[in-house]
DOMI-483388 format. One line per field, with one value per residue (C-alpha): residue number from 1; x, z, y; residue in three letters. Coordinates in Angstrom, 1 decimal. Each point is the difference from the previous one (the first is absolute). Layout:
nr (NUM; ...)
c1 (X; ...)
c3 (Z; ...)
c2 (Y; ...)
rest (ALA; ...)
//
This chain:
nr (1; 2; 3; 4; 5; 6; 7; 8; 9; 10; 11; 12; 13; 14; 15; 16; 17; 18; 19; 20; 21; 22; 23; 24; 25; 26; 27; 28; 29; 30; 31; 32; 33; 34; 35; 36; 37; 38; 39; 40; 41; 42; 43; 44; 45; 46; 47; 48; 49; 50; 51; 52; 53; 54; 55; 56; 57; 58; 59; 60; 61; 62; 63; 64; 65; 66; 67; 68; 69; 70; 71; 72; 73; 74; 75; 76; 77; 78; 79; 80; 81; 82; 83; 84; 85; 86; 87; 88; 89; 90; 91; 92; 93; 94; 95; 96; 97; 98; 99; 100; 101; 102; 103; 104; 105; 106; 107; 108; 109; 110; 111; 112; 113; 114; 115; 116; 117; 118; 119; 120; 121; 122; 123; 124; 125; 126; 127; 128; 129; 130; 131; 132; 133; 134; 135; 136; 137; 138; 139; 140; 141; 142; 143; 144; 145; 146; 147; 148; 149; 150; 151; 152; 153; 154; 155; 156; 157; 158; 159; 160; 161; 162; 163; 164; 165; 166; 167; 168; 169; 170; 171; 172; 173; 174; 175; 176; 177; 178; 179; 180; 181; 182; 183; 184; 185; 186; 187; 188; 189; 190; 191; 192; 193; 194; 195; 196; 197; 198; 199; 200; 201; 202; 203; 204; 205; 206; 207; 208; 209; 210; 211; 212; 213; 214; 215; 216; 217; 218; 219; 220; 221; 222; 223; 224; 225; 226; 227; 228; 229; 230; 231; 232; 233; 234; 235; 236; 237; 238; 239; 240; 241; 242; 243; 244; 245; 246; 247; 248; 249; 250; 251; 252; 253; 254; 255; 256; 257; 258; 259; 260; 261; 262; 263; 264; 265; 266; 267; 268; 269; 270; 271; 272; 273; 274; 275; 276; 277; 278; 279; 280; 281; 282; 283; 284; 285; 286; 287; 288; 289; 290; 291; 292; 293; 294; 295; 296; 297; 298; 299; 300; 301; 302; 303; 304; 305; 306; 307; 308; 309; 310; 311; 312; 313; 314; 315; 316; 317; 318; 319; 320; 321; 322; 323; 324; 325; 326; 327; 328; 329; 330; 331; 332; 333; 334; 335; 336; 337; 338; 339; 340; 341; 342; 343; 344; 345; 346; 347; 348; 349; 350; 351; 352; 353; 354; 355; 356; 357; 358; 359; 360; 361; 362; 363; 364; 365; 366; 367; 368; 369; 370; 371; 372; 373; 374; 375; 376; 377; 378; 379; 380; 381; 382; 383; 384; 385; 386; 387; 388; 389; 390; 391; 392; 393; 394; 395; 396; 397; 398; 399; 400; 401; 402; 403; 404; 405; 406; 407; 408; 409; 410; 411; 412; 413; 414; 415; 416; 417; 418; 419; 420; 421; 422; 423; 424; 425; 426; 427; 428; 429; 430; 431; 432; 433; 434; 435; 436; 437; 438; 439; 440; 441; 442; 443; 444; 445; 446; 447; 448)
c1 (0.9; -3.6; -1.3; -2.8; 0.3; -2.9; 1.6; -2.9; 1.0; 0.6; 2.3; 3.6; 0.3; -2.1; 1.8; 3.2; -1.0; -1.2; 3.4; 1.6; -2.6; 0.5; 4.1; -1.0; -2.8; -2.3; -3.6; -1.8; -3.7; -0.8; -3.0; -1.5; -2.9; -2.2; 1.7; 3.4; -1.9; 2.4; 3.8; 2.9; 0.4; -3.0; 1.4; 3.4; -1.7; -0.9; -3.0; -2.2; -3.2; -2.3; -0.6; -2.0; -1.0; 2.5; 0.2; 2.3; -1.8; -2.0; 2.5; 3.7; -0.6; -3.6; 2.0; -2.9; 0.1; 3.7; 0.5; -3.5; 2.5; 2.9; -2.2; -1.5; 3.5; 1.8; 2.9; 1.4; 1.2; -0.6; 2.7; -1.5; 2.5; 0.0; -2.9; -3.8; 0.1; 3.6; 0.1; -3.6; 0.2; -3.4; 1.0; 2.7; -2.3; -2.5; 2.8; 1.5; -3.3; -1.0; 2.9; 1.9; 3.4; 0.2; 3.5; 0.6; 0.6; -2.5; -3.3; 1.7; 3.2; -2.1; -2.3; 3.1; 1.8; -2.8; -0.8; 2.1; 0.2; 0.4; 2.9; 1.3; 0.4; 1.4; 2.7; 0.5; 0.1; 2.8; 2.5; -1.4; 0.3; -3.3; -1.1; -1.4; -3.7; -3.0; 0.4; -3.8; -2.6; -1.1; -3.5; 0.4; 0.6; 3.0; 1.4; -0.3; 2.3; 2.3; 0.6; 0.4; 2.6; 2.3; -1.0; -0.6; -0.3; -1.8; -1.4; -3.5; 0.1; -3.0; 0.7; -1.1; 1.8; 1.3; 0.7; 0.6; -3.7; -1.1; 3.0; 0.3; 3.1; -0.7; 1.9; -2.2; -2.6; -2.8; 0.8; 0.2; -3.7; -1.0; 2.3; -0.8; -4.0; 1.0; 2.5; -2.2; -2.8; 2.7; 1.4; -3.7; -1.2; 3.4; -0.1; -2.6; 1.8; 0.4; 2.5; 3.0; 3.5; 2.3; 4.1; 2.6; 0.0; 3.7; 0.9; 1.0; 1.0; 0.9; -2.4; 2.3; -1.7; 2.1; -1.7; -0.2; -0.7; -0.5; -1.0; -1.8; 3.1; 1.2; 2.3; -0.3; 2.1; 0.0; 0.4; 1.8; -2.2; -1.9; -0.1; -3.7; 0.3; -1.4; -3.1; -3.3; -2.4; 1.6; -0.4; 2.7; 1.0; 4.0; 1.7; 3.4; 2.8; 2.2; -0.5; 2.2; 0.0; 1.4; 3.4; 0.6; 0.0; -3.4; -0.9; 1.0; -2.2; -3.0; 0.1; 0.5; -2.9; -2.1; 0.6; 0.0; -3.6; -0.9; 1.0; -1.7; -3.7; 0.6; 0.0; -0.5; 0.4; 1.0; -0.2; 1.2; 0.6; 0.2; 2.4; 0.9; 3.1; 0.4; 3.0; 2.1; 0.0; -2.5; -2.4; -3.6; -2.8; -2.7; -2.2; 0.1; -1.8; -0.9; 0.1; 1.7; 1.2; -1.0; 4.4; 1.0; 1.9; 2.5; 0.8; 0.0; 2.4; 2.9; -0.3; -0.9; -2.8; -3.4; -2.2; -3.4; 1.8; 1.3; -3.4; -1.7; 2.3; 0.1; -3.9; 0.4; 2.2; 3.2; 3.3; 1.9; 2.7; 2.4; 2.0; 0.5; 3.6; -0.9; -2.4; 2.6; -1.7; 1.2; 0.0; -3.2; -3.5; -2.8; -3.5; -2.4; -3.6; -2.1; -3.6; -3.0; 0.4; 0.6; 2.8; -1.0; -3.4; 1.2; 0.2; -3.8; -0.9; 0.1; -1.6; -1.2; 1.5; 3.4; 0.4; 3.7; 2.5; 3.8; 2.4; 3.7; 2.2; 3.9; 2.4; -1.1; -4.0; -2.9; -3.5; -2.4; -3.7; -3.6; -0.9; 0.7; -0.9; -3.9; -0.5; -2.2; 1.2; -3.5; -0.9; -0.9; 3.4; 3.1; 2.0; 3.3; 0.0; 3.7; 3.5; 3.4; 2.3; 4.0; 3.4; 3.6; 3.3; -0.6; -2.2; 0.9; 0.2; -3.6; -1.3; 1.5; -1.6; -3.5; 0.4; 0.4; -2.6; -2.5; 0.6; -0.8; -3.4; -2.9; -3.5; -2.2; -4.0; 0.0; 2.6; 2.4; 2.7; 3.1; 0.8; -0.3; 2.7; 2.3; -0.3; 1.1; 3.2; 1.5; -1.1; 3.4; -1.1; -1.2; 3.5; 1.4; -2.5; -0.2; -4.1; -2.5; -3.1; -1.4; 2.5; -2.8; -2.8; 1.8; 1.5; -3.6; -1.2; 2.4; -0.8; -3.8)
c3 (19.5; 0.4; 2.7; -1.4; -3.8; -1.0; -2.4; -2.6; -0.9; 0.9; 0.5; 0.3; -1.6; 2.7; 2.9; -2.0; 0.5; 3.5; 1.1; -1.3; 1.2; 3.7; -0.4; -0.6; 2.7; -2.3; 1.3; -2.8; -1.2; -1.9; -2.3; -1.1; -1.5; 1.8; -1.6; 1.8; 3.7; 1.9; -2.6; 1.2; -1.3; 2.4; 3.0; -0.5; -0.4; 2.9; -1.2; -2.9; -1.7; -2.1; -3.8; -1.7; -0.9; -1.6; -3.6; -0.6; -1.8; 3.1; 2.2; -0.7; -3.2; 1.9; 0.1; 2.0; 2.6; 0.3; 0.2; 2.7; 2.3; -0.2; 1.2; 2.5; 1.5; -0.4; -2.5; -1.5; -3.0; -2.1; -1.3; -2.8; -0.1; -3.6; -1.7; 0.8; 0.0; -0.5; -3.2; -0.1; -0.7; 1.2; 3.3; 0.2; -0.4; 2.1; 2.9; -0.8; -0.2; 3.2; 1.7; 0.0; -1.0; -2.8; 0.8; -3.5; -3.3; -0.8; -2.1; -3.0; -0.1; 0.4; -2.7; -2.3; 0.7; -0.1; -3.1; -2.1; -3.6; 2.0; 2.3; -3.6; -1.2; 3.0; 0.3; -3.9; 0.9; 3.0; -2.3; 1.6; -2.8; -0.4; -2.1; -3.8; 0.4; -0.6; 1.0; 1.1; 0.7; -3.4; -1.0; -2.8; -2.9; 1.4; 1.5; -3.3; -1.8; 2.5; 0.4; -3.8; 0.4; 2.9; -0.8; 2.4; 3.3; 1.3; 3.4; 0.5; 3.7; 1.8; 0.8; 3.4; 0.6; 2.8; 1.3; -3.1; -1.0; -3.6; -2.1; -2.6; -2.0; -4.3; -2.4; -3.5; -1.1; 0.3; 4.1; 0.5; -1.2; 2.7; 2.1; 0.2; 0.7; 2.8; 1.8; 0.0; 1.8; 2.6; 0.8; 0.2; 2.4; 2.1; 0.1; -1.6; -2.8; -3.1; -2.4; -1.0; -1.5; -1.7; 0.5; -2.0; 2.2; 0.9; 0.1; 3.2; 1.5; 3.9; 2.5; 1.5; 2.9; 1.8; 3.4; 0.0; 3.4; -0.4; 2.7; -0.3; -0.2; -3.3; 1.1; -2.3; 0.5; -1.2; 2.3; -3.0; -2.0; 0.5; -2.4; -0.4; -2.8; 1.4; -0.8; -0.8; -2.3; 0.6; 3.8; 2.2; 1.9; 1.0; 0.1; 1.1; 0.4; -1.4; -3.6; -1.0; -3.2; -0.1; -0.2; 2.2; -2.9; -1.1; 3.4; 0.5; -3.4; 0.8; 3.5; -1.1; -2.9; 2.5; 2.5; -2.9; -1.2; 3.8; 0.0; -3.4; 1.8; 2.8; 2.3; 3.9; 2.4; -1.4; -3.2; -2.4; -3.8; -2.1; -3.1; -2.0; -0.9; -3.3; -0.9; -1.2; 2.8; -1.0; 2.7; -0.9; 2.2; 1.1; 2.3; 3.8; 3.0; 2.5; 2.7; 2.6; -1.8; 1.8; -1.1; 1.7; 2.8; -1.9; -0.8; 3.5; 0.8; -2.2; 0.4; 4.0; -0.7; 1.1; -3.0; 1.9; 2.9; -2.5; -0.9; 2.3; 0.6; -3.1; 0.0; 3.6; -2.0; 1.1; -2.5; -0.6; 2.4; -2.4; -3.5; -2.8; 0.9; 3.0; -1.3; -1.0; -0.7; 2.3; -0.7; -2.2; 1.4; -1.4; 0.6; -0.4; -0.2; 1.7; -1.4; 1.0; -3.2; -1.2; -2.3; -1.0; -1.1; -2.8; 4.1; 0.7; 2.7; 3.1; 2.8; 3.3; 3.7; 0.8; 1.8; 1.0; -0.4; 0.6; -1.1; -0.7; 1.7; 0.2; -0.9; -3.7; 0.1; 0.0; 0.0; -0.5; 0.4; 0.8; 0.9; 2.6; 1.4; 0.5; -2.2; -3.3; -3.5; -1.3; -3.5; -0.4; -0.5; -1.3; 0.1; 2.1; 3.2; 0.6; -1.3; 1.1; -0.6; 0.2; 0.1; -0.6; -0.5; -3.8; -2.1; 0.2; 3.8; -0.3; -1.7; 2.3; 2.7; -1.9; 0.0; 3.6; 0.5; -2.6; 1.8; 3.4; -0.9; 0.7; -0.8; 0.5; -1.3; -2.9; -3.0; -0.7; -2.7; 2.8; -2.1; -3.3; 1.2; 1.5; -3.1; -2.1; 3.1; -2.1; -3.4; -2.2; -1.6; 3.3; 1.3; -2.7; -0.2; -3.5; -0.1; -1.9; 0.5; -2.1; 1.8; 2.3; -2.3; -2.4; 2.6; 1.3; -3.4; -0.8; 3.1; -1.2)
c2 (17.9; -1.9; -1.2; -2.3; -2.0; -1.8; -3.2; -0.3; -3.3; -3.9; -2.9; 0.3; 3.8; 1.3; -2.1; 1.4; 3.8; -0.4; -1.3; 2.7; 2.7; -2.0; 0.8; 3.6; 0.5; 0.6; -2.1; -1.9; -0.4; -3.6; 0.4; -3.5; -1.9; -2.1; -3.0; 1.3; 0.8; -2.4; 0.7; 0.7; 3.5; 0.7; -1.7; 2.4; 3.0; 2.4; 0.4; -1.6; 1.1; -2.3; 1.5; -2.3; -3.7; -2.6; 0.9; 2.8; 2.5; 0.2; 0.4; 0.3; 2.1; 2.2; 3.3; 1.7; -2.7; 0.4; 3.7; 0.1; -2.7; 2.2; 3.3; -2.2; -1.5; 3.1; -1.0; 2.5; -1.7; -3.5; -1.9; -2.3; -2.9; -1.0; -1.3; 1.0; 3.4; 0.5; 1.7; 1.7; 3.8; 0.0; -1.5; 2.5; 2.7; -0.9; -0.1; 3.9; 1.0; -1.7; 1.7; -3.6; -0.4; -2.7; -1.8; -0.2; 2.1; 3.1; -1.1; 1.9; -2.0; -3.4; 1.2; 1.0; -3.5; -1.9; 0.8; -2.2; 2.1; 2.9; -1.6; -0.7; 3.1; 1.9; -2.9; 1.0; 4.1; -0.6; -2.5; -3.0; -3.3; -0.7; -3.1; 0.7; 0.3; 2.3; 3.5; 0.0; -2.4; -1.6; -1.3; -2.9; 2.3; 1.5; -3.4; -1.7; 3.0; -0.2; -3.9; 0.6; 2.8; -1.9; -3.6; -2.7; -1.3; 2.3; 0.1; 1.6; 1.8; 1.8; 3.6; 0.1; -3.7; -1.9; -3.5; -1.3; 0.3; 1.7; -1.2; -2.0; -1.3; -0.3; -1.9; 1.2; 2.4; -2.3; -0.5; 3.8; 0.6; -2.8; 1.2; 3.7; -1.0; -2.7; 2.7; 2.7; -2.0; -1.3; 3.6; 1.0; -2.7; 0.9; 3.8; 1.2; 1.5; -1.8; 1.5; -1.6; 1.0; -2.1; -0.8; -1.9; -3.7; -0.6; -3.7; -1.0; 3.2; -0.2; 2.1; 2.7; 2.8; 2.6; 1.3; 3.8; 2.4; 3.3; 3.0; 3.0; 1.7; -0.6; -3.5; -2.5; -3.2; -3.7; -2.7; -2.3; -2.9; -3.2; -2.7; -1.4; -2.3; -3.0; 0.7; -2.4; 1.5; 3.8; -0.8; 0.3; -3.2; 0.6; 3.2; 0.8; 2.9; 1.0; -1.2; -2.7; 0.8; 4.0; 0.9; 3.3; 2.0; -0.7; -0.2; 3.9; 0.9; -1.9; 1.5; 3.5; -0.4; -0.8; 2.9; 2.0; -0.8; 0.5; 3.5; 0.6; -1.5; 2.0; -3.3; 0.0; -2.8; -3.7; -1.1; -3.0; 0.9; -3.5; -0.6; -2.5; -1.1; -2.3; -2.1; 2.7; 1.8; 2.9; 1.1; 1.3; 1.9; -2.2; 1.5; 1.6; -1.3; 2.7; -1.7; -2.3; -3.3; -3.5; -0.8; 3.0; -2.0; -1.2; 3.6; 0.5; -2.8; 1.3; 3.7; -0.2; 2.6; -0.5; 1.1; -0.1; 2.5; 1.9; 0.2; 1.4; 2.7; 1.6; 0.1; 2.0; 2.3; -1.1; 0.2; -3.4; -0.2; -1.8; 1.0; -1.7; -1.1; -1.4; -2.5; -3.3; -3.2; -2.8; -3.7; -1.8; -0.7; -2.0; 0.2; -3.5; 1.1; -2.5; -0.5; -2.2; -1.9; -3.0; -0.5; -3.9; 1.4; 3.3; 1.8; -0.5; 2.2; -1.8; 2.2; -1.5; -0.9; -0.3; -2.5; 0.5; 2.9; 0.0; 2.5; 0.1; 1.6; 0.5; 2.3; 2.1; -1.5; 2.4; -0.8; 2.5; -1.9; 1.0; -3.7; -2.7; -3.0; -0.1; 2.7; -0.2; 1.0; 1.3; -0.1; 3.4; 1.3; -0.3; -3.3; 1.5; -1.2; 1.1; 0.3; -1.2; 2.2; -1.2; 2.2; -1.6; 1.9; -1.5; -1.1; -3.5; -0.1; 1.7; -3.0; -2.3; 1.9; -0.1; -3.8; -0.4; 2.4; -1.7; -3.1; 1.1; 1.6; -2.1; 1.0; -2.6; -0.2; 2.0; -0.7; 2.9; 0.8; -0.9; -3.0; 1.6; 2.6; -2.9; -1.6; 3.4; 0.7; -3.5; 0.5; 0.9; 3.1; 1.4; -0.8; 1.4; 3.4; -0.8; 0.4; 3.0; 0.0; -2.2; -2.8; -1.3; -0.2; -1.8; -2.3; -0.9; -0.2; -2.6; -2.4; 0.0)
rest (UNK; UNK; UNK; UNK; UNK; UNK; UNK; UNK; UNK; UNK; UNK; UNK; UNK; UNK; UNK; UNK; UNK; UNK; UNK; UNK; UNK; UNK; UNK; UNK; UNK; UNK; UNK; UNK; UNK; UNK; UNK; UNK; UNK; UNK; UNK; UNK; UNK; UNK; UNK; UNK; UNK; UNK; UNK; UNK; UNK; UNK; UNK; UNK; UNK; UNK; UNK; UNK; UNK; UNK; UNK; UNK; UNK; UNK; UNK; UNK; UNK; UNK; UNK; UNK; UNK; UNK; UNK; UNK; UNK; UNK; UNK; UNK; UNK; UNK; UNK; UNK; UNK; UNK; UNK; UNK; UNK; UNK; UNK; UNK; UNK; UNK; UNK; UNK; UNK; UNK; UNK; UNK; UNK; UNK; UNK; UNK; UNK; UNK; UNK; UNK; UNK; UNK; UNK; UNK; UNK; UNK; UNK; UNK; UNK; UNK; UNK; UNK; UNK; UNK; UNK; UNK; UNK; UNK; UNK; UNK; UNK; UNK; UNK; UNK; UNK; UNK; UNK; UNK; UNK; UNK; UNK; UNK; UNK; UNK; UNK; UNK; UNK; UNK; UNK; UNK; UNK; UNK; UNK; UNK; UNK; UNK; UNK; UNK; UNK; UNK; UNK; UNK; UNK; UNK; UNK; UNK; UNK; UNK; UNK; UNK; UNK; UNK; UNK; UNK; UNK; UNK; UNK; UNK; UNK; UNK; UNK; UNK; UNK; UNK; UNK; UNK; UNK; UNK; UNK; UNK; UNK; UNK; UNK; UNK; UNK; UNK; UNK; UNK; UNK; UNK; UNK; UNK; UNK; UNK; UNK; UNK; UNK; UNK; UNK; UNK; UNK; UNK; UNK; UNK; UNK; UNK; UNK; UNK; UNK; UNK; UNK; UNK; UNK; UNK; UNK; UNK; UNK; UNK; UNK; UNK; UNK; UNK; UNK; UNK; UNK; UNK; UNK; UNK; UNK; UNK; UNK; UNK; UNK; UNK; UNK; UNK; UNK; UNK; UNK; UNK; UNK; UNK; UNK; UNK; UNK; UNK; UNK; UNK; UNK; UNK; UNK; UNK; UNK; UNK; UNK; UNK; UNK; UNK; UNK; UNK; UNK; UNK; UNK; UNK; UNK; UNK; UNK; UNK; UNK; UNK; UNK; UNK; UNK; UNK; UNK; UNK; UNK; UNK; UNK; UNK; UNK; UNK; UNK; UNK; UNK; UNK; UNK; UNK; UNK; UNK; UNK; UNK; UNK; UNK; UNK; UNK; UNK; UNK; UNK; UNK; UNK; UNK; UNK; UNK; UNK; UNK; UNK; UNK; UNK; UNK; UNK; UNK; UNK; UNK; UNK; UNK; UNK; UNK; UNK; UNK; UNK; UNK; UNK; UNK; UNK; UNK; UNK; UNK; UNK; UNK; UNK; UNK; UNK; UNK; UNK; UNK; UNK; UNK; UNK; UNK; UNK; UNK; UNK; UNK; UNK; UNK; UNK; UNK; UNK; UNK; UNK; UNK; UNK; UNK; UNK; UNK; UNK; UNK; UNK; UNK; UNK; UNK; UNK; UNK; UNK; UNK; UNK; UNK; UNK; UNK; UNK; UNK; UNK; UNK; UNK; UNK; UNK; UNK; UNK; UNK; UNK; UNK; UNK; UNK; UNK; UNK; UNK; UNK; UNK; UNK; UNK; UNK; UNK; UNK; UNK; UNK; UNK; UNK; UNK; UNK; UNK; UNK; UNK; UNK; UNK; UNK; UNK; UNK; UNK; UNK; UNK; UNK; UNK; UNK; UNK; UNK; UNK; UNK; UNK; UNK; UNK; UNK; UNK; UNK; UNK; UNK; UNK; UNK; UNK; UNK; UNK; UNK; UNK; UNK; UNK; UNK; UNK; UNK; UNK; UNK; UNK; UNK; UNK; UNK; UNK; UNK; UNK; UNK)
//
């Protein structure tokens, strides 16, 4: 096992793998920007090193200044978080090749994966459903034959996506022409590559991920599904587990398609393959994310497995301790993500002091933050200050729970997204999980 981790990242995901690092007796390095010298990550740490001014590309994304703190500190490996430098192959590289452990997949599987069209057609090669689309990335020629061949919508997606960022939805020829010019930009302002493939649009699928773990002794195992279908412009802002909306028979084939297209990457270490599931019950191939995922607690909560432990110890070569059997899902969890926005203004940014932080607590209540009281939400970064994260024996006592818990949190001085998610714990077709992914957009659409 290590004795030294350097966390190269922020917030709540690096307080998250610090804890667990502290359970195992493993010490812990904080990296941060000069905007971040006084955050809580740092305070936690053992010890903290300084790799650059605020804005990120300077700092949190500066491989070289990164690596340099981890051969000065003596960590013997780097655990990315998710985010930053979470799915970089380059990064990943530049660890092995520094003598680093990368607590993650090898740079080959996160350059297979992360490469959408390819993803596509190794999902296609093991049985996986994938959704109709191109077979390679298109230029406008190709696009315009094939939106002829399979009709429309259409959705126009970058290659090298992520976030939501580089796709666009089209209804008729004349949008895809605009469309293909406007995405390409995007995906090439975002990550540097700008070629795009295009996929059948389903209407109002739901957003279905299964969390895979695999060793470097041929295990492969699922950890069942998360439904992420509350989504806001393709961003994530409620997940829970299991899925309310699979029978155990699907659930046992979504499961096993996605172990399955694990084995085919050759995967190591955690990793999250994304379907979607449309109203009749057919489930498609979306995309993988190698990496940690910021709703992996409410996994955690209804398996009893601690994903971020887990690891750590298959990057230091150890074999998962547990079999497929073994892992039985237990009660429902629900994860609120809790942004520095403001909901009354389209969720505005809101970064500054807080002025006041209380957290729930009770029986079932989680909360995994990287802020408190004094603390300042800086404007450099991403919007998630923290999540709350609740367990019930069922779903509906989970949203009870949530209620109670919603209500307790106070955050005072900057305006957050706690009342937006009370709000959605009433709303009927929460209550009744009868939501896709589209659900929230229109919903806010319709109160403009």
């Amino acid at each position: 096992m290590f004795r030294k981790i350097l966390v190269a990242n922020r917030g709540e995901i690096a307080l998250r793998v610090m804890r667990a690092c502290r359970e195992l007796g493993i010490r812990t390095v904080a990296v941060y920007s000069e905007a971040d010298a006084q955050a809580r990550h740092v305070r936690y740490a053992d010890e903290a090193r300084c790799v650059g001014p605020a804005a990120a590309t300077r700092s949190y994304l500066n491989i070289d200044a990164i690596i340099a703190a981890a051969r000065e500190t003596g960590a013997e490996a780097i655990h990315p978080g998710y985010g930053f430098l979470a799915e970089n192959a380059q990064f990943a590289r530049a660890c092995r090749d520094a003598g680093l452990v990368f607590i993650g997949p090898s740079p080959e599987a996160i350059t297979l994966m992360g490469d959408k069209a390819a993803a596509r057609k190794l999902a296609d090669s093991a049985g996986v459903p994938i959704v109709p689309g191109t077979p390679e990335t298109v230029g406008s020629e190709e696009a315009l034959a094939f939106a002829d061949r399979i009709g429309f919508p259409l959705m126009v997606k970058a290659a090298a996506g992520g976030g939501g960022r580089g796709i666009r939805i089209v209804r008729d020829r004349a949008e895809l022409e605009q469309a293909l010019v406007i995405a390409a930009q995007e995906a090439h302002a975002a990550f540097g590559d700008g070629s795009l493939y295009l996929e059948k649009f389903l209407e109002r699928p739901r957003h279905i991920e299964v969390q895979v773990l695999a060793d470097h002794h041929g295990t492969v195992l699922h950890l069942f599904e998360r439904e992420c279908s509350i989504q806001r412009r393709r961003q994530k802002l409620w997940e829970e587990a299991p899925s309310p909306a699979l029978t155990p028979g699907l659930r046992a084939q979504i499961c096993e398609a996605a172990v399955r297209l694990a084995r085919a990457a050759g995967y190591t270490n955690a990793g999250t393959i994304e379907f979607l599931l449309d109203a009749g019950g057919s489930f498609y191939f979306l995309e993988m994310n190698t990496r940690i995922q910021v709703e992996h607690p409410v996994t955690e909560l209804v398996t009893g497995i601690d994903i971020v432990k887990e690891q750590i110890r298959i990057a230091a070569g150890e074999r998962l301790d547990v079999s497929q059997d073994e892992i039985r899902l237990h009660g429902h969890a629900i994860e609120f993500r809790i942004n520095a926005e403001d909901p009354s203004l389209g969720f505005f940014p809101s970064p500054g002091i807080i002025e006041r932080m209380e957290l729930p607590s009770g029986p079932g209540v989680r909360c995994d933050f990287g802020f408190g009281t004094g603390d300042e939400v800086s404007p450099f970064y991403d919007s998630l200050i923290g999540k709350l994260i609740v367990w019930g024996r069922d779903r509906s006592e989970a949203l009870a729970r949530g209620r109670r818990a919603l209500d307790e949190l106070v955050i005072e001085g900057i305006a957050t997204t706690a009342s937006f998610h009370r709000q959605l714990t009433d709303d009927p077709a929460v209550v009744a999980a009868a939501y896709h992914v589209q659900f929230l957009d229109e919903r806010l659409a319709n109160l403009q």
